[in-house]
DOBAGU-732170 format. One line per 8 residues: number of its first residue (from 1); their letters; for each residue x negated, y, z of C-alpha. Coordinates in steps of 0.001 Angstrom, whole numbers, plus 500000, padded with zeros to 6 digits. Each point is the difference from the previous one (the first is absolute). Layout:
// residues N
NUM> A> X/Y/Z | ...
END
This chain:
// residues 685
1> XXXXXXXX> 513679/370955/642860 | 496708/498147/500485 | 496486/502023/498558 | 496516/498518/499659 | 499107/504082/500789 | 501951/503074/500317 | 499375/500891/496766 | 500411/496738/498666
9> XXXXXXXX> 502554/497027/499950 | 499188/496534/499538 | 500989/498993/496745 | 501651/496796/501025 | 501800/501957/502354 | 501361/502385/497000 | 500905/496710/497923 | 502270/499157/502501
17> XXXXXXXX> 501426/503433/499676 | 500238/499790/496483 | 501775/496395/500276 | 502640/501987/502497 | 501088/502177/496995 | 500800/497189/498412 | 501898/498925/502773 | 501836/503091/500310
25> XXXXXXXX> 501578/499562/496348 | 501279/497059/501282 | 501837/501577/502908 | 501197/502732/497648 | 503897/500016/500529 | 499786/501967/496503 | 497942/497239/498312 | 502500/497236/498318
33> XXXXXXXX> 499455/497357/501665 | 499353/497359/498229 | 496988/502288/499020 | 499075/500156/504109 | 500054/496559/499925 | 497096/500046/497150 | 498241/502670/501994 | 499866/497481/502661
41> XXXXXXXX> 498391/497685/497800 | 497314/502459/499043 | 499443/500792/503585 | 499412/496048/501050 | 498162/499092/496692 | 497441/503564/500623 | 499831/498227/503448 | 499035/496521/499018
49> XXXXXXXX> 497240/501685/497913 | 499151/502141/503078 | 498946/497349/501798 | 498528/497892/497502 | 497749/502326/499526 | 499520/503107/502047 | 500617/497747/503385 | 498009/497321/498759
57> XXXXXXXX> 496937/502378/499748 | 500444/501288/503464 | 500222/496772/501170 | 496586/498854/498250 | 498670/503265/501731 | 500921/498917/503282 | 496779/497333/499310 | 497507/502715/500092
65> XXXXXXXX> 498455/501613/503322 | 501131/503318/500576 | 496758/501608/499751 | 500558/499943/495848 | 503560/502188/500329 | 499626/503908/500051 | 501048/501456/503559 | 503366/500296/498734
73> XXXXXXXX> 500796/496647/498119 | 500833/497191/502214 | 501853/496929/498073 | 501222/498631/503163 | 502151/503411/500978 | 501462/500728/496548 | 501322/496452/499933 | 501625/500695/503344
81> XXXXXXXX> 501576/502734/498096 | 501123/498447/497003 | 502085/497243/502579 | 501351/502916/501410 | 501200/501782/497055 | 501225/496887/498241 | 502060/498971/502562 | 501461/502818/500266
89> XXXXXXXX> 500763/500043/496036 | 501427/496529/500236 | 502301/501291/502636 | 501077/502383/497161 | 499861/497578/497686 | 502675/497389/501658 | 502553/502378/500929 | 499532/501874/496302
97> XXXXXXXX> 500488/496019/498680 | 503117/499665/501821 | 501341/503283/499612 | 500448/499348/496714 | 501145/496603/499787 | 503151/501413/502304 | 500554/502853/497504 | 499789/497513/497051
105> XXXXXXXX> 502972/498331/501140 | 502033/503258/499746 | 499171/499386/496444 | 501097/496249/499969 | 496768/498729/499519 | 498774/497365/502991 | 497053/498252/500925 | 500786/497056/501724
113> XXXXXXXX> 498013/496911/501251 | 500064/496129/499470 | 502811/499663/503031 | 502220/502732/498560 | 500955/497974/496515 | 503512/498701/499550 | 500179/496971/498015 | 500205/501480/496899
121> XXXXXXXX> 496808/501762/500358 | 498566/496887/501296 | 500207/497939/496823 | 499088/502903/498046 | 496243/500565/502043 | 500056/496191/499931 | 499785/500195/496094 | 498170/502677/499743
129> XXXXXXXX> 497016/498160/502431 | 500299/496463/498278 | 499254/501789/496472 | 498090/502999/500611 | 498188/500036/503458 | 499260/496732/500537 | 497743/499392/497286 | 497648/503114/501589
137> XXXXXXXX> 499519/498292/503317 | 497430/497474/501145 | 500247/500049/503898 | 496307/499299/501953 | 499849/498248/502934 | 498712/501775/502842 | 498245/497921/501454 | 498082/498426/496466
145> XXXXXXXX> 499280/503426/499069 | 495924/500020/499574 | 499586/502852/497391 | 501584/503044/501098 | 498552/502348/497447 | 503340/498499/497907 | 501759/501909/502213 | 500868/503164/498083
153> XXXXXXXX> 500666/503159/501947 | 501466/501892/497174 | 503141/497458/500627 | 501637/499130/503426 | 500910/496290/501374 | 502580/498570/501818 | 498530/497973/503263 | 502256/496964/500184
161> XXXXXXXX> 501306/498152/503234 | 500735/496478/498880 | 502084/497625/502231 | 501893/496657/499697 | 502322/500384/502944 | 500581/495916/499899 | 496399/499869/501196 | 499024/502626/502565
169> XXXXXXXX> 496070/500468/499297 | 500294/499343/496462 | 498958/503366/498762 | 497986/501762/497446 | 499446/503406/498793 | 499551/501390/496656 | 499437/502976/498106 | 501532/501140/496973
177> XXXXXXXX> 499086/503071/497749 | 502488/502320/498770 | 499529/499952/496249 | 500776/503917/499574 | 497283/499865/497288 | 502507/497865/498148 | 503229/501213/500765 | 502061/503283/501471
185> XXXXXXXX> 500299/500187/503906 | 503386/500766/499370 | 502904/498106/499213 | 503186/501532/498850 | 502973/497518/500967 | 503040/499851/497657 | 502192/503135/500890 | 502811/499240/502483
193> XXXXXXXX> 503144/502952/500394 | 498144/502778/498293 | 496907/499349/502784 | 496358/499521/499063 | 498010/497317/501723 | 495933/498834/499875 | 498193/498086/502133 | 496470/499566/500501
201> XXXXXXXX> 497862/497042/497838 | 498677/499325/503537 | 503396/499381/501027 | 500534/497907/497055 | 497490/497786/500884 | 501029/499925/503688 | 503026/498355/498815 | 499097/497829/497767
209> XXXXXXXX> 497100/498629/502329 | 501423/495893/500005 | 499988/500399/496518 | 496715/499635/500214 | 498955/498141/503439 | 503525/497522/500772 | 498147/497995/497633 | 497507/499217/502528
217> XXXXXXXX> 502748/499471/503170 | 499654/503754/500824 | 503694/501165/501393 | 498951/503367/502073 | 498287/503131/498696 | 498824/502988/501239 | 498481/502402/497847 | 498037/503474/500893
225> XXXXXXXX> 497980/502489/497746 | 496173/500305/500251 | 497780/502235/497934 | 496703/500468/500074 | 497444/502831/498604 | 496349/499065/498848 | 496883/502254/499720 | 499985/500839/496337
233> XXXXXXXX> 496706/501682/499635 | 497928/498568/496947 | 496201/498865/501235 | 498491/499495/496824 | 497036/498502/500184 | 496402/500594/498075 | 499660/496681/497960 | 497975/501573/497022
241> XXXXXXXX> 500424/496670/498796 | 503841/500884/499836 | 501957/502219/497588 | 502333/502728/501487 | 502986/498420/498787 | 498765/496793/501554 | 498773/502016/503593 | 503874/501429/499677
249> XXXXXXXX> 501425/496589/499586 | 498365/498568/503178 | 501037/503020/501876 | 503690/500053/499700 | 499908/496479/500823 | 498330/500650/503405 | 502234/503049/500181 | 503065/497063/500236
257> XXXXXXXX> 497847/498295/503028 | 499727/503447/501837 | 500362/500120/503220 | 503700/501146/501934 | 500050/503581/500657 | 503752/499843/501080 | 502636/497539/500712 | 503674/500814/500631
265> XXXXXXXX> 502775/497581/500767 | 503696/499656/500940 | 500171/500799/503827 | 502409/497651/500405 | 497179/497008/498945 | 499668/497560/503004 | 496722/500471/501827 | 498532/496718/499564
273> XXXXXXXX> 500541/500616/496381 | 498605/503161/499789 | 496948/498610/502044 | 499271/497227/497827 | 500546/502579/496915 | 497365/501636/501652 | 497341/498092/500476 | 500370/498127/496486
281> XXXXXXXX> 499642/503286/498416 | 496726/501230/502853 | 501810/502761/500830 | 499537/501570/503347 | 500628/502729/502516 | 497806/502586/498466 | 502036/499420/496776 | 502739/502070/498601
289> XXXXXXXX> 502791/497796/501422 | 503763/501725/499744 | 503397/498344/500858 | 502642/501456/498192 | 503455/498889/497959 | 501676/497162/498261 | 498281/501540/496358 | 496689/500750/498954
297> XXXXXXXX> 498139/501174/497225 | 502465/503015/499490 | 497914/501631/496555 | 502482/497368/498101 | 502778/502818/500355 | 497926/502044/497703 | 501872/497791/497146 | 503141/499845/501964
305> XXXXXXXX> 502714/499159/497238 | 502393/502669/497921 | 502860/499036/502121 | 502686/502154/500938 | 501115/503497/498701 | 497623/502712/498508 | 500423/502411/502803 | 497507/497712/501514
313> XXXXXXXX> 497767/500089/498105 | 497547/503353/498987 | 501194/501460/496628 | 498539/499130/496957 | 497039/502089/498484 | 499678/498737/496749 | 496460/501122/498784 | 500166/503228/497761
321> XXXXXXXX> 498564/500439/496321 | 496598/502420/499834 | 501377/503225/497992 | 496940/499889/498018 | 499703/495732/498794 | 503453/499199/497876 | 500843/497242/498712 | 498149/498433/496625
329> XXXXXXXX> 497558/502262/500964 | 496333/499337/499468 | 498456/500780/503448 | 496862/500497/498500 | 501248/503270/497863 | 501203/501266/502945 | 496961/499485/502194 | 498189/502213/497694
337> XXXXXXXX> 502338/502836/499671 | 500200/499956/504314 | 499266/497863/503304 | 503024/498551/501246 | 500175/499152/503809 | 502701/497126/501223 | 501321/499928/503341 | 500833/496716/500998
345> XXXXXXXX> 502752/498694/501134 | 501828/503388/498416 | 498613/499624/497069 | 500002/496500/498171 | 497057/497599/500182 | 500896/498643/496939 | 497909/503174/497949 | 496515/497729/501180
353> XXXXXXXX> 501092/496540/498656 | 501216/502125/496479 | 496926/501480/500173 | 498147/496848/500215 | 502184/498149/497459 | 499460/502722/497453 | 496109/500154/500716 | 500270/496091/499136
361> XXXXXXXX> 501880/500205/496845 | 497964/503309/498730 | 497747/499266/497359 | 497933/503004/501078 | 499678/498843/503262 | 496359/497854/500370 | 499825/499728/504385 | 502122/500170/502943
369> XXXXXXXX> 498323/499946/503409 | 501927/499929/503478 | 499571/499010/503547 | 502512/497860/501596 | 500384/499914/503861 | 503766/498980/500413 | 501570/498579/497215 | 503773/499192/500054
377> XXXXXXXX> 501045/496085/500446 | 501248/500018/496394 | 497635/502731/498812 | 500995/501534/496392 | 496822/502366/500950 | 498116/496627/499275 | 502072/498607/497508 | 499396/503221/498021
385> XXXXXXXX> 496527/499644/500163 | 499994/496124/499108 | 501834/501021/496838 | 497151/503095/499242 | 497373/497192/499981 | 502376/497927/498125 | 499986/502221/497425 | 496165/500260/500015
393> XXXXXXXX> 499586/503239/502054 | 497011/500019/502219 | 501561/500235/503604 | 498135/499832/503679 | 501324/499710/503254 | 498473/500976/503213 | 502427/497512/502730 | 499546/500840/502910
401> XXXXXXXX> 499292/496224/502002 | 500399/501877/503286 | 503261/501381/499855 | 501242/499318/503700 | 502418/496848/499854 | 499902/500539/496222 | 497206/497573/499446 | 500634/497273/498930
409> XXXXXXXX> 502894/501606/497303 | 496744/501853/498827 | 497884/496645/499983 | 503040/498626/497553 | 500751/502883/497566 | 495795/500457/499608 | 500118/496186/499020 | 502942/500811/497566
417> XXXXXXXX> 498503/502993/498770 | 496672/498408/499191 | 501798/497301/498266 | 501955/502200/497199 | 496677/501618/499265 | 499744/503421/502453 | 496593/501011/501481 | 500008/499869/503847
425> XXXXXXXX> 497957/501965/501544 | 498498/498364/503405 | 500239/501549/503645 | 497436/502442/500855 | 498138/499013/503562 | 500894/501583/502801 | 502638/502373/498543 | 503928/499878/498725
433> XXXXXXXX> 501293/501579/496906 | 502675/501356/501111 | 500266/502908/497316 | 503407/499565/497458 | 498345/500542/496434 | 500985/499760/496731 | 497722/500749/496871 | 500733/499212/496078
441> XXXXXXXX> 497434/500523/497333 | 501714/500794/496500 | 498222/500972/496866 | 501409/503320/499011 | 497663/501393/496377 | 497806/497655/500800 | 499053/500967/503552 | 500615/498489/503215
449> XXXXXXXX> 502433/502257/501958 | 501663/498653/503029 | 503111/500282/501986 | 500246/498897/503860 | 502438/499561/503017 | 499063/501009/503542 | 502029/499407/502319 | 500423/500049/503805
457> XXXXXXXX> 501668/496181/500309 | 500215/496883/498432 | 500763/498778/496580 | 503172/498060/500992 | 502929/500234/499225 | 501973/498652/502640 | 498498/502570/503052 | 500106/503046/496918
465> XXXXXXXX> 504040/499320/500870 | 499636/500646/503731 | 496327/501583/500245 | 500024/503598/499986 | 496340/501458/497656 | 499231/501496/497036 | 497992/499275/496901 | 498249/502073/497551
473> XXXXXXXX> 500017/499130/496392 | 496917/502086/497760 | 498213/500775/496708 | 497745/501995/502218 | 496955/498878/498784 | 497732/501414/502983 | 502692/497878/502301 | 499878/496935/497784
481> XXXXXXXX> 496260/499556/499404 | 499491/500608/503634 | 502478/496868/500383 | 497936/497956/497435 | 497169/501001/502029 | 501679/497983/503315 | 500681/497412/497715 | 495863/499665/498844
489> XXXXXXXX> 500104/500053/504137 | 501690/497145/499977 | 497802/497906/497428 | 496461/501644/501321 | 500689/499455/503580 | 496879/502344/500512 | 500025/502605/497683 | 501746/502703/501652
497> XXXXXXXX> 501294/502936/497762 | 500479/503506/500548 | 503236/501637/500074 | 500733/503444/499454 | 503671/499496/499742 | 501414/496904/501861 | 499437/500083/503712 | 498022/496159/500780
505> XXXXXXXX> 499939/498316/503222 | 497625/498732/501408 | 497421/502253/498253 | 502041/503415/500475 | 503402/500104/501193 | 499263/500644/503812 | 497693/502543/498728 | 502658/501563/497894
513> XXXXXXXX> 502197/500249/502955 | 497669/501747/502261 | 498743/502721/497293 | 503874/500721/499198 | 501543/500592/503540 | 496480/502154/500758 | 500447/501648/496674 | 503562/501122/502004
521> XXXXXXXX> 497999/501033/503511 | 498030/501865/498090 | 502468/502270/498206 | 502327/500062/503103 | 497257/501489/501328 | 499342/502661/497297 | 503555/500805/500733 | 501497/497937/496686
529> XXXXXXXX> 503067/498093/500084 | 498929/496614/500939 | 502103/496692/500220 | 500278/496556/499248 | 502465/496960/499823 | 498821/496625/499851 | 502577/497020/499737 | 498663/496642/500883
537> XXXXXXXX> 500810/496296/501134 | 497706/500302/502892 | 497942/502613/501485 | 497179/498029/502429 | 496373/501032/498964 | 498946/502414/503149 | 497410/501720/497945 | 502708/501073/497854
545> XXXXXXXX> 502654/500858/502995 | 496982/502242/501829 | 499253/501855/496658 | 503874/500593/499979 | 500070/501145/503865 | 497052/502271/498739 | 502256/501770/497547 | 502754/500456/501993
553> XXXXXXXX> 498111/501348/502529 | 498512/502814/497548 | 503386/500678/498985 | 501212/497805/496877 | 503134/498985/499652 | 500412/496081/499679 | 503049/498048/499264 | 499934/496304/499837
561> XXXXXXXX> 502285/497131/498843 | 498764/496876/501471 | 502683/496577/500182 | 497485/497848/501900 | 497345/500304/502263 | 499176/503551/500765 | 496859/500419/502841 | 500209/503493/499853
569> XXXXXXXX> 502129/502068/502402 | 501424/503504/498966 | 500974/502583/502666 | 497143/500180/502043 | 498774/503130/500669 | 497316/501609/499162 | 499467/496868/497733 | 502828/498875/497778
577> XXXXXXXX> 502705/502764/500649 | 499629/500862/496227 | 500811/495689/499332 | 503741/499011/498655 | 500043/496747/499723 | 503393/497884/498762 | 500517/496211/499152 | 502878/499388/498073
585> XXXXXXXX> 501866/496204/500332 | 503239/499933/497328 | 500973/497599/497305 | 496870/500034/497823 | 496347/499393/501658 | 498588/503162/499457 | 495915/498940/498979 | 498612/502738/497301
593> XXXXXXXX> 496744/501587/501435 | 500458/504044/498705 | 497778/502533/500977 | 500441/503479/499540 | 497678/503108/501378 | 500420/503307/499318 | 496296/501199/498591 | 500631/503836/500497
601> XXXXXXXX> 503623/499372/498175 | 498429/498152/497023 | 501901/496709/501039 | 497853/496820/499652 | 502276/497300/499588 | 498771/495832/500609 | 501609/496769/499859 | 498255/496921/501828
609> XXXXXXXX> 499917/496268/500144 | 498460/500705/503309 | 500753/500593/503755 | 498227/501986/502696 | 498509/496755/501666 | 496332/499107/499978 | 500747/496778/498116 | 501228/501969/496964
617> XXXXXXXX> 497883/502892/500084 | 496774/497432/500733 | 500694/496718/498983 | 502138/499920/497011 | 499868/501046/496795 | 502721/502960/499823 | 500849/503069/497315 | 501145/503439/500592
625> XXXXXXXX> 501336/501441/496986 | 500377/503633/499067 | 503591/501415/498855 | 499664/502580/497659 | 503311/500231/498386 | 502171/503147/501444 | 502693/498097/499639 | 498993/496839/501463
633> XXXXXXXX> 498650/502532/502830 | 503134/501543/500629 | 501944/496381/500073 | 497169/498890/502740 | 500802/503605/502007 | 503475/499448/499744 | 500306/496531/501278 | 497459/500666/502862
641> XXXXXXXX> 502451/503127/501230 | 502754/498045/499889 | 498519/497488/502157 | 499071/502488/502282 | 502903/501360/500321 | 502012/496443/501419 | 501808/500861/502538 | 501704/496366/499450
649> XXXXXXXX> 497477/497251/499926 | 496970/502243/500628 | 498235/499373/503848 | 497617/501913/501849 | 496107/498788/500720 | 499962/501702/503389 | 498567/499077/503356 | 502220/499749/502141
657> XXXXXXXX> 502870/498792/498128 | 499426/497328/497247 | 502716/499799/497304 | 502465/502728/501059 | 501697/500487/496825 | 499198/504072/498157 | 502765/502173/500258 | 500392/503293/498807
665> XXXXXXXX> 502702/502884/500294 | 501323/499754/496889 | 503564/498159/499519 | 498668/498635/496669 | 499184/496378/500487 | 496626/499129/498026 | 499409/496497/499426 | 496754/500126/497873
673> XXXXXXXX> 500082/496863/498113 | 503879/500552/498916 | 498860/504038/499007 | 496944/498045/498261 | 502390/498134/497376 | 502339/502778/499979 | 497176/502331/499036 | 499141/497747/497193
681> XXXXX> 503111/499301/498955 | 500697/503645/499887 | 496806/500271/497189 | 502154/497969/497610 | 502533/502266/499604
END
């Protein structure tokens, strides 16, 4: 393993690490496997995003003299590294690809190619392209091609060898998109003997190519995959003339014109091909340039079809009921008799979009507030809150225009929102809001007394089925008027509160962090029991890492949970010997933030919107929000112990060896997030 320092790794370095996990569920001979083939998907689309962003920045470092980098920060060296490491992964990668494929055929399911159909198979793609595929394409021209900002790297394209064999330098060459936005990558042929067979819509196309060019005296094709990755940083300009939405709008659309960071193609493309490929598109030697298979853009098999029997396939974990919300229940009355905590995706998502439709119908109810940052595609979050103003409730939405690659969704659901009558609240300069809060106003004896959600990830309900956090629901009224104060936040852009309960960044959650884990040096030192256990996304701010090193060097024990990046390295001595740190890569995406420290064995319990990185801790508005329920507590405990006890999915942060998997001497096989639903499950009985 690469490190910026030796106390230190670089934190694109530990991406790639992270990415590996993923990887490794894929090659998991005990993962089904049409679930490894998903895995792979979420390995190539993480990736794709990788580079679009993380790659591209290096790359727009590489511009600056070195003489602005810190001694140990050199663009040019960690890119060197990334090749390395990525090639290495794609070596994985391809042999994990076709690994499976072979053991898919032991359960009669094939992949097969345009030269492997019999006839019958034949006329059945050749229906399937004249009425469903063919209306998607509109091949381009190489060699008209003036704009290529229509180009779309989120897509792939077939580069097109045209030839009319009657005339020997009659020849053209085109290239066609794969419309994957439009239609599945995968097409299940008509079941022959009890087998299963798909081919690829690429493959489709392929042979249905003089379908669309014999027109033109075309007789000879040869077809080969190309796809390209842009620079998809936002540079948003400072037009004060311009509104935000507008400055957004303008920004995505040079975001489609930004320049190649990567290009990969089929090996087996001719050269002169390949070079003319090449310089249409400006892409040179210093560019990512990677030769690889006959298929590309592999994070389609993350919606690889239902096809075959369940055993490959993971279980199913149908979300659980809460103990404590039953059914024709008001939620209200039981908010005020107890907080309840939900634990996505073990616990249903559906208790937020009954909570919203009862706030909407409630005649007590008088305002809903919320902040939006990811909304599903078909959002009943939103739909929920249309129907509150609908019904004349007073309802504001903080959406988040700067949701990474959720844009422009956001730009479209603020337009819809506006037009059924709900308040949106506008971007504040220079920061995200990145916090996951819910606030409703109801007139209870003729005061205003409030109920909120905080939670530590998105209101959607499509990632609440795979995303792993939790979400507190309250008639705390120090919690919830601390939540309306983030709201006034919101709508006074410079009037900035005080909290005494909720945890704020940028104005006090870096702060908070420091005070606790020296409120745990200290008492280590007065010879107290002294501990902590923080579970994040990502664990990257330094100043944070060196106050942790501090601790463990006076003696408190740490144990972290970290699925991404991770800069910190336990095990050193005399520096981080008192450091556990785990990242655990299963079925769900683990992503609640949970912090827990020991304060002389009066437990302090937190839940977070927020990671240890300097952009959430500086640059974003984030909440930290106290737990104060013993039972909520004790869930939170419980969970965290379980995770820490994986001796399953569970892999070391260590030096020396990256991703070795935690074992332990028990026989008892703990696989946290299958404990995690059993544990709940358990409650109900």
């Amino acid at each position: 393993m690469n490190y910026s320092s030796n106390k230190n790794i670089n934190r694109e370095i530990s991406w790639l690490y992270f990415n590996e996990r993923v990887l490794q569920e894929a090659m998991d001979e005990n993962t089904p496997l049409i679930e490894r083939l998903k895995f792979l998907g979420i390995f190539s689309n993480n990736r794709d995003e990788f580079f679009r962003v993380r790659v591209a920045t290096m790359n727009r470092l590489l511009n600056f003299e070195k003489k602005n980098f810190k001694k140990n920060f050199r663009p040019k060296k960690i890119l060197n590294q990334i090749d390395e490491i990525v090639a290495q992964q794609e070596i994985i990668f391809t042999d994990t690809f076709n690994e499976i494929i072979e053991k898919l055929k032991k359960e009669n399911i094939f992949l097969i190619n345009e030269t492997q159909l019999n006839e019958k198979q034949g006329e059945f793609v050749k229906e399937y392209f004249r009425e469903n595929v063919r209306p998607h394409l509109f091949p381009l021209m190489l060699n008209e091609i003036k704009n290529l900002s229509n180009l779309k790297d989120y897509s792939f394209y077939l580069a097109v060898h045209l030839l009319k064999t009657t005339e020997e330098t009659k020849e053209n060459f085109a290239l066609i998109e794969v419309p994957v936005e439009n239609l599945s990558r995968f097409l299940i042929l008509p079941e022959e003997n009890k087998k299963i067979y798909f081919i690829m819509l690429d493959d489709v196309i392929r042979f249905c190519l003089s379908d669309i060019f014999a027109a033109f005296g075309y007789d000879k094709f040869e077809a080969y995959t190309i796809k390209f990755t842009r620079d998809a940083e936002l540079d948003i300009d400072n037009d004060i003339s311009k509104s935000f939405l507008e400055l957004m709008r303008d920004s995505i659309k040079q975001r489609k014109a930004g320049v190649p960071v990567r290009f990969i193609y089929d090996a087996s493309i001719p050269e002169f091909l390949l070079e003319k490929l090449t310089k249409k598109f400006n892409i040179t030697s210093n560019d990512q340039l990677r030769g690889g298979g006959r298929y590309h853009n592999f994070k389609d098999l993350m919606a690889f079809p239902k096809i075959g029997s369940k055993k490959l396939r993971f279980p199913p974990s149908p979300p659980l009921i809460h103990k404590d919300l039953p059914p024709n229940k008001s939620i209200f009355s039981v908010l005020k008799e107890k907080d309840i905590m939900l634990h996505y995706p073990y616990q249903s998502f559906q208790y937020i979009i009954d909570f919203l439709r009862e706030a909407s119908i409630d005649p007590k109810v008088k305002s809903i507030k919320m902040t939006l940052y990811r909304a599903a595609k078909d959002s009943n979050v939103i739909n929920a809150l249309i129907n509150a103003a609908r019904n004349g409730k007073s309802v504001t939405v903080f959406l988040e225009l700067q949701a990474r690659f959720d844009e422009q969704a956001n730009i479209y659901w603020s337009g819809k929102l506006q037009e059924e009558g709900v308040k949106i609240i506008q971007t504040i300069p220079g920061f995200k809001v990145h916090s996951k809060l819910l606030l409703i106003n109801r007139k209870e004896d003729n005061e205003n007394f409030y109920y909120s959600n905080i939670g530590t990830g998105n209101f959607n309900e499509s990632t609440a089925r795979v995303y792993a956090d939790d979400s507190l629901l309250t008639s705390n009224q120090d919690i919830s008027k601390e939540v309306d104060k983030v709201f006034r936040l919101f709508e006074y852009k410079y009037d900035h509160p005080t909290f005494k309960y909720l945890i704020v960044a940028p104005f006090g959650l870096r702060n908070f962090f420091i005070r606790k884990i020296n409120n745990e040096i200290k008492n280590v030192k007065a010879g107290k029991n002294a501990w902590l256990i923080l579970k994040v996304n990502s664990l990257v701010d330094k100043r944070i890492v060196k106050k942790l090193y501090e601790a463990s060097k006076a003696g408190v024990k740490i144990q972290l949970i970290t699925r991404g990046i991770s800069v910190l390295i336990p095990g050193i001595p005399n520096l981080s010997e008192n450091i556990e740190a785990i990242s655990i890569v299963d079925k769900f995406l683990e992503h609640s933030r949970v912090f827990i420290f020991c304060n002389d064995d009066d437990n302090k319990y937190f839940i977070s919107s927020a990671d240890l990185m300097i952009r959430n801790l500086d640059h974003r508005i984030e909440v930290a929000c106290p737990i104060f329920d013993k039972e909520i507590q004790k869930e939170l405990r419980k969970m965290l112990e379980i995770q820490l006890s994986d001796n399953c999915k569970a892999r070391i942060i260590s030096k020396d060896k990256p991703n070795k998997y935690k074992k332990s001497n028990s026989s008892e096989k703990i696989r946290a997030q299958i404990e995690i639903y059993n544990y709940f499950k358990n409650k109900l009985n």
